[in-house]
C-alpha positions as CSV (number, residue, x, y, z in Angstrom):
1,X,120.0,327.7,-98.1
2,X,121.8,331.2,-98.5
3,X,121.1,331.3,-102.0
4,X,117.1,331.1,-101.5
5,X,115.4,334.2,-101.1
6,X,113.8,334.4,-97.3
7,X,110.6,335.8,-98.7
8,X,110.3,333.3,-101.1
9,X,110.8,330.7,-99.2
10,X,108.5,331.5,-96.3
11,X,105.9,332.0,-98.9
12,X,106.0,329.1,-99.7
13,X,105.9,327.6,-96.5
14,X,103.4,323.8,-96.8
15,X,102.3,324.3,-92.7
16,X,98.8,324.0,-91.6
17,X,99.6,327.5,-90.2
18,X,100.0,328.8,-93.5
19,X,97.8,326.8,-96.1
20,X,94.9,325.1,-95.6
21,X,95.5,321.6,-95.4
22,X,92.3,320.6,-97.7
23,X,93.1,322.3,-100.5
24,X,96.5,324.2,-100.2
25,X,95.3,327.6,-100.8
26,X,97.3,330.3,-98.8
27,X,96.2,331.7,-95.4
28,X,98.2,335.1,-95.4
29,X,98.9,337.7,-97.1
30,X,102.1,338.7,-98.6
31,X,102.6,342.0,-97.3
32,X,101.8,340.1,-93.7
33,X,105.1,338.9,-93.2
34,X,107.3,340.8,-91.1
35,X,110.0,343.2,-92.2
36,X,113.1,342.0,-92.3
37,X,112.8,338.6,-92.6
38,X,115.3,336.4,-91.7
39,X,116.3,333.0,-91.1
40,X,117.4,332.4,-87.9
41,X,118.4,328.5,-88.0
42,X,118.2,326.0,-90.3
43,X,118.8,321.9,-90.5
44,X,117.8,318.7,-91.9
45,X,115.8,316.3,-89.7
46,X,113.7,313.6,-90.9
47,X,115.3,313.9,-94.0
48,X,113.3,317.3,-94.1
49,X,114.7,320.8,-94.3
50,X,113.3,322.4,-90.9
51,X,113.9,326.5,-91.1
52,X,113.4,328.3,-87.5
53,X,112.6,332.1,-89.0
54,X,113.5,335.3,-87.2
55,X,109.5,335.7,-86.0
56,X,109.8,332.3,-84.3
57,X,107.7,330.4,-87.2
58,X,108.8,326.9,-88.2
59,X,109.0,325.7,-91.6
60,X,109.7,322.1,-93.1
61,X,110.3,321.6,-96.8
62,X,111.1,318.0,-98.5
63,X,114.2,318.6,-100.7
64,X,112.6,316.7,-103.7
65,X,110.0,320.2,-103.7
66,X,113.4,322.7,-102.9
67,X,114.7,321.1,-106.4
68,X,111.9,320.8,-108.7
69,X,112.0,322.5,-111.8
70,X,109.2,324.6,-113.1
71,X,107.4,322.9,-115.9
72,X,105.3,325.8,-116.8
73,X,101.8,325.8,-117.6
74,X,102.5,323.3,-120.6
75,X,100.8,325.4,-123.6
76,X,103.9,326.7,-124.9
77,X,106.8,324.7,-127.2
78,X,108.3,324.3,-124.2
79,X,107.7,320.3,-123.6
80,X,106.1,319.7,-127.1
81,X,107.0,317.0,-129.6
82,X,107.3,319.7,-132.8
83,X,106.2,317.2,-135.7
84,X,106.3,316.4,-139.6
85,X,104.4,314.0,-141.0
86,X,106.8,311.6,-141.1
87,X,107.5,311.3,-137.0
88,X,103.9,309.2,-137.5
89,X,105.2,306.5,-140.0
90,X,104.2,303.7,-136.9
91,X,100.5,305.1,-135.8
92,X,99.2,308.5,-134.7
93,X,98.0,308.4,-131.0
94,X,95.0,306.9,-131.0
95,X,92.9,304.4,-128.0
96,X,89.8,302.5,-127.7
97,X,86.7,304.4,-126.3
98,X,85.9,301.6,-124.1
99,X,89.9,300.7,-123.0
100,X,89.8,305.0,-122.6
101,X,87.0,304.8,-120.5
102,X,87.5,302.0,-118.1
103,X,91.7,302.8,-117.5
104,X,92.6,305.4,-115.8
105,X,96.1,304.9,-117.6
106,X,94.9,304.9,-120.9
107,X,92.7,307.9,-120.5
108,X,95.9,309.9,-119.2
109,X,97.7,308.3,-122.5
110,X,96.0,309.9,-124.8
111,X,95.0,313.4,-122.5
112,X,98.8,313.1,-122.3
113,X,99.1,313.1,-126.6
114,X,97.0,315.9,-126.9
115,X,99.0,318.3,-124.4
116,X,102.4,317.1,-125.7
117,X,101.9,316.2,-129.9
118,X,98.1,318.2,-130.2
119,X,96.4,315.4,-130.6
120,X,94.8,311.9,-130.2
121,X,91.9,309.8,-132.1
122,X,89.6,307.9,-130.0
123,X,88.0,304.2,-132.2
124,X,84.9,302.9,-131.7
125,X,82.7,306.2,-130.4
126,X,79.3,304.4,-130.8
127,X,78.5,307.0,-133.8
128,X,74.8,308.1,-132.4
129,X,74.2,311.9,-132.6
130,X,75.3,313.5,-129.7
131,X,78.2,311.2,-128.4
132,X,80.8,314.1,-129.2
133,X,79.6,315.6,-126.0
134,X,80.2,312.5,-123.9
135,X,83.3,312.8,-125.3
136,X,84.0,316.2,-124.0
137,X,82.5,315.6,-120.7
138,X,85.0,312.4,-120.4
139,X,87.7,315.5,-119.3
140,X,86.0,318.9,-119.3
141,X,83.4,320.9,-120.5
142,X,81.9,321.8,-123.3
143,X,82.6,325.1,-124.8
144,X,79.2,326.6,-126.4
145,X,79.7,329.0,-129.5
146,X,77.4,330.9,-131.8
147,X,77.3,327.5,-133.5
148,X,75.5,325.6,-130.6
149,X,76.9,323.2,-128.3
150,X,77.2,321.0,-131.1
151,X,77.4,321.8,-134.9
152,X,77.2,319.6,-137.6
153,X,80.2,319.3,-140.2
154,X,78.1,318.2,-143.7
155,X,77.1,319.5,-146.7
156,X,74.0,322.7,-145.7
157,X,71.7,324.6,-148.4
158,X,72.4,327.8,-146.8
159,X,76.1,327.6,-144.9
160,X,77.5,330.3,-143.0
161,X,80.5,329.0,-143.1
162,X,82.8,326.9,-145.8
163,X,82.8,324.1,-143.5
164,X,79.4,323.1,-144.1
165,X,80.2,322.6,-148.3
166,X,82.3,319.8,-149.4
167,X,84.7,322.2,-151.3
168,X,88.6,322.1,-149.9
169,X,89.5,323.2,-146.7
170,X,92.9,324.6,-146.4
171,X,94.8,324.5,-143.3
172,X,93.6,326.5,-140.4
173,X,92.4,327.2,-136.8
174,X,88.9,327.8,-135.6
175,X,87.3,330.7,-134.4
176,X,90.3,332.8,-134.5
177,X,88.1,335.8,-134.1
178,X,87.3,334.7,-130.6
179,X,89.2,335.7,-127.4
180,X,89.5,333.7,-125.8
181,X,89.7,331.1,-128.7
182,X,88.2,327.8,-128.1
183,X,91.1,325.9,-126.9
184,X,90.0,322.5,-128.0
185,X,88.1,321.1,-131.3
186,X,86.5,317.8,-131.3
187,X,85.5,316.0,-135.0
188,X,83.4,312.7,-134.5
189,X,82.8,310.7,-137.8
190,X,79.4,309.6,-138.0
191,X,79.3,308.7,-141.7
192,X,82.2,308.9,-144.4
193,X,81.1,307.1,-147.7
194,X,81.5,310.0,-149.9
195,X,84.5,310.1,-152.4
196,X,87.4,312.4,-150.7
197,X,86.8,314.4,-147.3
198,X,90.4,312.7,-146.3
199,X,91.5,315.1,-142.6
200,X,94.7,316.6,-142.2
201,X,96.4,318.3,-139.9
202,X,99.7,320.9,-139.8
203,X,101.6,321.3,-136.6
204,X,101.8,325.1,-136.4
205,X,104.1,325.4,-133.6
206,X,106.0,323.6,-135.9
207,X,105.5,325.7,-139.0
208,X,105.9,328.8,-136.7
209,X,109.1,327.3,-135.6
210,X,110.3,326.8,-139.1
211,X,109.8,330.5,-140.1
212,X,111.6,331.5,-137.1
213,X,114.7,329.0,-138.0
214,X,114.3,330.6,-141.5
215,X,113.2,333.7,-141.6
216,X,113.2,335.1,-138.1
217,X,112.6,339.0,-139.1
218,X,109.3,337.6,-140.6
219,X,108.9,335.6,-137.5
220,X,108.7,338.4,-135.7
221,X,106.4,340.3,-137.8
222,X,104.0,338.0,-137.4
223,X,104.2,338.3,-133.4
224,X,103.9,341.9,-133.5
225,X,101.2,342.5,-135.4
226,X,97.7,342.7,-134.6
227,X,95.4,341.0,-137.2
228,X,91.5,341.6,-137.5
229,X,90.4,338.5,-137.2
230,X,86.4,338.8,-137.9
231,X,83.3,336.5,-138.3
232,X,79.6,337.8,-138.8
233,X,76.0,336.4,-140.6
234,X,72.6,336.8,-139.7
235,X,72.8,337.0,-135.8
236,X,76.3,337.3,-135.1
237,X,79.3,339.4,-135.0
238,X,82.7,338.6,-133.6
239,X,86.2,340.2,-133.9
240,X,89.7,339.8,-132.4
241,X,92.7,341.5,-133.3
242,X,95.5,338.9,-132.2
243,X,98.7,337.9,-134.2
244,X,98.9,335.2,-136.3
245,X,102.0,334.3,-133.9
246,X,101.9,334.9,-130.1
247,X,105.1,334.0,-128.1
248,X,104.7,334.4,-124.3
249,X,107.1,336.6,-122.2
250,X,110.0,334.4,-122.6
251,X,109.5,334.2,-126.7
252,X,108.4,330.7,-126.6
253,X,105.8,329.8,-129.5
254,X,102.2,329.7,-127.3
255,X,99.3,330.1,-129.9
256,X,98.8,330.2,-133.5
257,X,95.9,332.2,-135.0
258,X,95.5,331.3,-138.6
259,X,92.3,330.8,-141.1
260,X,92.6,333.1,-144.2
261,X,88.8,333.0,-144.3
262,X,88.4,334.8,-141.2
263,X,91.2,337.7,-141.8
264,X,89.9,340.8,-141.7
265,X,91.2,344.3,-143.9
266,X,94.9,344.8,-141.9
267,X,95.2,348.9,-142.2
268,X,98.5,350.3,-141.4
269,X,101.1,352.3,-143.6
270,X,102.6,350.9,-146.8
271,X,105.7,349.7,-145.4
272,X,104.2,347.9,-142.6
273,X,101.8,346.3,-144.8
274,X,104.2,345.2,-147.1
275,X,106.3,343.8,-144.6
276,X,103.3,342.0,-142.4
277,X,102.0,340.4,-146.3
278,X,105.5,339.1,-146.7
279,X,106.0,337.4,-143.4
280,X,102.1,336.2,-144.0
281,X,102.6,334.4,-147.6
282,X,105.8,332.7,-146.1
283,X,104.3,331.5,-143.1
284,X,101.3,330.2,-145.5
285,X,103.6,328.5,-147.7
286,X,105.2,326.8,-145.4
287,X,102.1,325.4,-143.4
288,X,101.1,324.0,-147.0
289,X,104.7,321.9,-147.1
290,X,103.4,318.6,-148.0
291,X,106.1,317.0,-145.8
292,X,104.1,318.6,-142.7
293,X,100.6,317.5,-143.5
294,X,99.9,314.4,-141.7
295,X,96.9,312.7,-144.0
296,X,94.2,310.4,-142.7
297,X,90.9,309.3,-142.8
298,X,88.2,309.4,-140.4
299,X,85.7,306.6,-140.3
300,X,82.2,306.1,-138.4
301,X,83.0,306.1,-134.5
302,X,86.2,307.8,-135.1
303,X,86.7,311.0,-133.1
304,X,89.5,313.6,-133.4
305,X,90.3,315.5,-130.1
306,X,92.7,318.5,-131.2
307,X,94.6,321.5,-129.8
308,X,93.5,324.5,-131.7
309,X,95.7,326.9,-130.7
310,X,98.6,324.8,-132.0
311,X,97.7,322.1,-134.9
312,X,96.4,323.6,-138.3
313,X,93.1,321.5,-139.5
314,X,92.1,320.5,-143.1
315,X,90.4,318.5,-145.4
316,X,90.2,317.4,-149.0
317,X,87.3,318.3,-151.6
318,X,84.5,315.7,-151.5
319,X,81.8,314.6,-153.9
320,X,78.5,314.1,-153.1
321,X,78.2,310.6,-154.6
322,X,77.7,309.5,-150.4
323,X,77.5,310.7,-147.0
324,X,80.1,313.0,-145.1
325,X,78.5,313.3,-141.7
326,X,80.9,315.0,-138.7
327,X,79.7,316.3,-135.0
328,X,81.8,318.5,-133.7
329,X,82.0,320.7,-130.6
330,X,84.2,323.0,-128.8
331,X,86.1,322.3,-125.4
332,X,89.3,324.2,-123.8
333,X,93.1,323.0,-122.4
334,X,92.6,324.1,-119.1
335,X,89.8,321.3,-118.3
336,X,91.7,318.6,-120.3
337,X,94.9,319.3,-118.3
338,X,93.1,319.9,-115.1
339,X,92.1,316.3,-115.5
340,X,95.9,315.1,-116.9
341,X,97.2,316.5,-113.4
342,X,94.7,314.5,-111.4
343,X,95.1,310.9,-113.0
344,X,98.7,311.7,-112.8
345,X,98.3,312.9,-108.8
346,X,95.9,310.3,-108.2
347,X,98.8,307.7,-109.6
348,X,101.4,309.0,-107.9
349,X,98.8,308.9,-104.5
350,X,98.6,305.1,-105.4
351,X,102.0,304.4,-106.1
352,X,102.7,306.0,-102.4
353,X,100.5,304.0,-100.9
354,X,101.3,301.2,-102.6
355,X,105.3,301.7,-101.8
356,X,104.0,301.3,-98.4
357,X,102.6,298.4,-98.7
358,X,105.6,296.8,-100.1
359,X,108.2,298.3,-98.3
360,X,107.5,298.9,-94.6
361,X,104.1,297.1,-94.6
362,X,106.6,293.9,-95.4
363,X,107.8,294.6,-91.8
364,X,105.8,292.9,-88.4
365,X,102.7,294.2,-87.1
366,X,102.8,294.5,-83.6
367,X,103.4,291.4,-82.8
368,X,101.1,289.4,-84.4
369,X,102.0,286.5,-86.8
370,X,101.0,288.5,-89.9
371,X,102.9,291.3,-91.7
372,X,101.7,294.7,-91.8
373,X,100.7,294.5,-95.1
374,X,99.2,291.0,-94.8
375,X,97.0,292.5,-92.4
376,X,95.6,295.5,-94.0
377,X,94.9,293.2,-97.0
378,X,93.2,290.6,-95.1
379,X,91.0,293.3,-93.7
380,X,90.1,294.3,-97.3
381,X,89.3,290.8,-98.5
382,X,87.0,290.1,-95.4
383,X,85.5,293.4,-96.4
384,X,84.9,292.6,-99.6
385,X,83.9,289.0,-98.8
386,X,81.3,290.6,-96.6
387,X,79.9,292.8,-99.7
388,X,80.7,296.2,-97.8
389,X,80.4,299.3,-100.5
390,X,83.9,300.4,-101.8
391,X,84.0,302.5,-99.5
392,X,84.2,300.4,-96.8
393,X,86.4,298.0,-98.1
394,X,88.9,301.1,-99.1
395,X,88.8,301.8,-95.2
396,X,89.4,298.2,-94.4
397,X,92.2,298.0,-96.3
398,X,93.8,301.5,-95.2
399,X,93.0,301.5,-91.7
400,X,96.6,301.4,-90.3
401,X,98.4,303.4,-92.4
402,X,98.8,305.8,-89.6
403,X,101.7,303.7,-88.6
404,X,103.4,304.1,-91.2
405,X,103.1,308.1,-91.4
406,X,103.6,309.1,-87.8
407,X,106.3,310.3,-86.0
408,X,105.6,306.9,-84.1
409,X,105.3,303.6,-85.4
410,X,103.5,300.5,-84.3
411,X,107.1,299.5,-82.3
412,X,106.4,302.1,-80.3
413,X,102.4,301.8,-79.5
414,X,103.8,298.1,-78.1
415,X,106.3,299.8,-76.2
416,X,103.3,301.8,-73.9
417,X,102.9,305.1,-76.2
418,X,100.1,305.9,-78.5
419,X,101.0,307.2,-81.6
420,X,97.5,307.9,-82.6
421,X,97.7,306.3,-85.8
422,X,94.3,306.5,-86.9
423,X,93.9,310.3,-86.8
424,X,97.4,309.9,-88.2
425,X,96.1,307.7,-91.5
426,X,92.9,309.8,-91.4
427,X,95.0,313.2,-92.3
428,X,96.9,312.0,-94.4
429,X,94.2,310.0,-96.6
430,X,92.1,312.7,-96.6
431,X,94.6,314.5,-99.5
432,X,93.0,312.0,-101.7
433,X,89.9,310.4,-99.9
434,X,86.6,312.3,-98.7
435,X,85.1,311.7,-95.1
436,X,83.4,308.3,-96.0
437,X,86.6,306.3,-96.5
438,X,89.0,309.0,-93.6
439,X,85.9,309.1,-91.0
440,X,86.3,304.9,-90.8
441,X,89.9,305.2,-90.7
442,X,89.9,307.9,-87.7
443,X,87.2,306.4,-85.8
444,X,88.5,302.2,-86.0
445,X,90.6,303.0,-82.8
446,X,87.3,304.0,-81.2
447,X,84.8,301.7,-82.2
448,X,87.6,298.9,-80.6
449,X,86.9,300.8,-76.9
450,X,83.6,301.1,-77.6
451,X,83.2,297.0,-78.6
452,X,85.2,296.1,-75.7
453,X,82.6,298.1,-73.8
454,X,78.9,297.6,-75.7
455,X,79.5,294.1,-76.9
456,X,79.8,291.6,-74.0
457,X,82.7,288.7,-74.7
458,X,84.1,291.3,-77.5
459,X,87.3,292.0,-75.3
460,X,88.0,288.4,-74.4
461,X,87.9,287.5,-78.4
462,X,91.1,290.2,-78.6
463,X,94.7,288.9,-79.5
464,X,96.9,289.5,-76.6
465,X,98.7,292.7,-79.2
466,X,95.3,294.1,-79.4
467,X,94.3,293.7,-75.4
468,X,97.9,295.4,-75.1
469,X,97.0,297.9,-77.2
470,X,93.4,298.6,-76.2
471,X,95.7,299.4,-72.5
472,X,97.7,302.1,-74.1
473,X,94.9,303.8,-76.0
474,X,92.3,304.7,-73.4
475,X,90.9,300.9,-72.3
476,X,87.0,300.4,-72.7
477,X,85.3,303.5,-73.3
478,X,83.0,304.7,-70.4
479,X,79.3,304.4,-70.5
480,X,79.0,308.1,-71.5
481,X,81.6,307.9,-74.2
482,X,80.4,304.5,-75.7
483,X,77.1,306.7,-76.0
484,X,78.4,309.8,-77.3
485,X,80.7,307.5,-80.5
486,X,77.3,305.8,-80.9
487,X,75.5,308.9,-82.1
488,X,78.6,310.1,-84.8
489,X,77.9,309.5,-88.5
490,X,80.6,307.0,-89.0
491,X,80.4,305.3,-85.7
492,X,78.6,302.7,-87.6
493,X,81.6,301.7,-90.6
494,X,83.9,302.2,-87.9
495,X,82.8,299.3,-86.2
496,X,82.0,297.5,-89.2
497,X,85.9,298.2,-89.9
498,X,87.1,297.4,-86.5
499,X,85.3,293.6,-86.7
500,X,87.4,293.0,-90.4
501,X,90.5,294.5,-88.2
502,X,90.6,291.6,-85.4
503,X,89.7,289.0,-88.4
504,X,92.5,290.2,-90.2
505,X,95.6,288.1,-88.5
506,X,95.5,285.0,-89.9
507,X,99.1,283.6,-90.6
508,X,99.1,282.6,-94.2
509,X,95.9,283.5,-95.7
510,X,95.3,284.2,-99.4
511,X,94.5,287.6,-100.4
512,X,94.3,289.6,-103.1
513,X,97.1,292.1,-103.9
514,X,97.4,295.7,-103.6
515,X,96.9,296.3,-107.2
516,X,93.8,294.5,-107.2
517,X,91.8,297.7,-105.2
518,X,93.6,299.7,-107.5
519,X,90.4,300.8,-109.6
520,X,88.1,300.7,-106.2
521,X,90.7,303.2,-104.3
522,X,90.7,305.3,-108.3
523,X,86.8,305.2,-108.1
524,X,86.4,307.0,-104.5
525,X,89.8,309.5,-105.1
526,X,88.5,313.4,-105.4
């Protein structure tokens, strides 16, 4: 504790006080905090750090978050597998559309390739003009250039650009006369019969790398200087002046810049220009290393997702003796690793939930002859038996997790004190879970009170745990009450839920297991 910085700390503080609970932004200012903060007592309980400050604020922290490392924001070398050519003897990273599509965990595999190698190929795009987008859209947004949303990589009468000949294209980055720079570049193969137009790609954190291993004086030429990176024709104009290297404040390889096409006139004194060519030709050289050029071939429904501010693209001379048709279109890192960080939250989310069910939902449930767990999936199945939208049947399923989460547990709602489990489940769902599966969840205690009092005979059909219970948490709601929870929006799945509750005690029944409402609980996650 002593070696964390009070400011920092209290910063960072995870309270309701101090960050809204729905989405974690901040609720203070920095300069808000008092002057001469200090920590005025601190201890572990509930396997939690709790810190009492010197204002009288109370913090908790879990110790897993105190010792996390940071991982950055994952576009530098930091993290990266640096290739050759070689490293894909086995298979480059590549999925099935439709496997992509349905699977959350595939569709993280190969978002996962692109952040950590640069790229991923995706088989069996239906090759229909136009699918490049829905490719795009399957994790971000598309980026629209000068060149349209989409642009067509074939043979033109009047190109404005060497891509659209079939002459040789040496290694190089788009756009590089952007800022920002398109992040992301994806190639969808509509038609390849032509002789040649084989793809390649360099790994220029890799290249970069070598030069710095190599020749680091020429290393750091090239993340000093400014080059004039330009682009014009009829109706446009563009210019950047960024290096062909950019390391960020730690030195750390985070972008390469590099299309000799697009280089502009460099001006600068003779010795400078000298030294900046030098560096250039031997950073060229060595992104043309044969051992570096990973070779392939794209065919129809093939489509190439890749990071171009890291991997170098290419492509051999082709002969017009058949069809070279590509789509491409433009996209950016931050949307594809926006959606990495979700399927990988939204796992982790399931695997929670899921640890519950197998560890303390294994444990009794007040009293009855079913398991915790046993109960909340017997809920589900009658749900589901019942047709109820996903929704529902995600509610039926994690309507007690309350007890679980609380500072009380179902021991002690049988021992005469409420633990309010269902506001309890609600919060805590509601990380992952909008109001139509959490309103359900909060409400199922209700909509027992209100049965017992709307539905003559309903309290009579209770188990003796759930007449106890209904005791504890308030007994039969009142005539005013049952007509006040009548009139709420989700008064009408939380009875719905409660009726799949009392069925849901049945010693022995079959059920489904957690992992099978895996993909329903994925489908309603935000």
């Amino acid at each position: 504790m002593t070696e964390l910085p009070p400011y920092w700390l209290r910063d960072n503080c995870p309270c309701a006080e101090c960050r809204d609970p729905r989405n974690g932004q901040k609720l203070f200012q920095v300069d808000d905090l008092p002057e001469d903060l200090t920590i005025a007592a601190s201890a572990e309980v509930g396997g939690l750090l709790e810190v009492l400050w010197s204002d009288g604020h109370r913090s908790r922290y879990e110790p897993e978050w105190l010792d996390a490392a940071d991982e950055g924001d994952g576009r530098t070398e930091a993290g990266k597998r640096l290739w050759v050519a070689a490293d894909f003897a086995r298979g480059i990273p590549e999925a099935a559309w439709e496997a992509y599509l349905a699977d959350p965990a595939e569709q993280a595999a190969v978002l996962a390739a692109v952040r950590r190698s640069g790229f991923a190929v995706l088989r069996g795009v239906p090759a229909v003009e136009g699918q490049v987008l829905r490719v795009a859209e399957s994790f971000g947004y598309v980026r629209v250039t000068n060149y349209g949303e989409l642009f067509d990589v074939r043979v033109e009468p009047d190109p404005n650009n060497l891509a659209f000949t079939s002459v040789a294209i040496a290694p190089h980055t788009d756009n590089p006369y952007r800022d920002p720079v398109p992040t992301l570049q994806l190639l969808h193969c509509l038609e390849n019969s032509a002789t040649g137009g084989d793809s390649g790609l360099v790994d220029g954190f890799k290249a970069a790398a070598l030069l710095r291993e190599e020749a680091p004086a020429d290393f750091a030429t090239l993340t000093r200087t400014p080059v004039p990176f330009a682009f014009r024709d009829r109706r446009t104009e563009l210019r950047a002046d960024r290096p062909l290297i950019d390391v960020d404040p730690l030195g750390r390889i985070r972008e390469v810049r590099f299309n000799n096409r697009s280089i502009g006139t460099l001006r600068g004194g003779r010795d400078d220009l000298e030294t900046f060519y030098a560096a250039y030709r031997r950073f060229a050289a060595i992104t043309l290393r044969p051992e570096l050029r990973l070779a392939f071939r794209l065919g129809p429904g093939d489509c190439l997702v890749f990071d171009n501010t890291r991997l170098l693209h290419a492509r051999t001379a082709f002969r017009q003796d058949g069809h070279r048709h590509l789509q491409g279109c433009y996209a950016d890192l931050d949307s594809l690793a926006s959606t990495l960080a979700v399927l990988h939250r939204r796992t982790a989310a399931l695997d929670a939930i899921a640890g519950l069910f197998a560890g303390e939902g294994a444990g009794e449930y007040l009293g009855e002859e079913v398991t915790m767990a046993e109960h909340m999936l017997q809920a589900a199945a009658a749900a589901e038996a019942a047709g109820a939208p996903d929704h529902l049947v995600a509610a039926a399923l994690l309507h007690d997790v309350g007890h679980f989460q609380g500072s009380l547990y179902g021991r002690d709602l049988m021992q005469g004190q409420d633990n309010r489990h269902s506001d309890t489940g609600a919060d805590w769902l509601a990380r992952w879970f909008g109001p139509e599966v959490t309103e359900p969840v909060r409400l199922h205690v209700a909509a027992k009170r209100y049965l017992c009092a709307a539905e003559p005979g309903y309290r009579e059909r209770l188990s003796a745990a759930s007449a106890y219970t209904l005791t504890v948490q308030g007994g039969p709601m009142g005539e005013i009450e049952a007509a006040a929870f009548a009139e709420l929006p989700g008064a009408t799945d939380a009875v719905a839920v409660r009726r799949w509750d009392e069925q849901a005690k049945v010693a022995g029944a079959p059920t489904p297991g957690f992992d099978h409402y895996r993909p329903l609980l994925v489908s309603l996650m935000r």
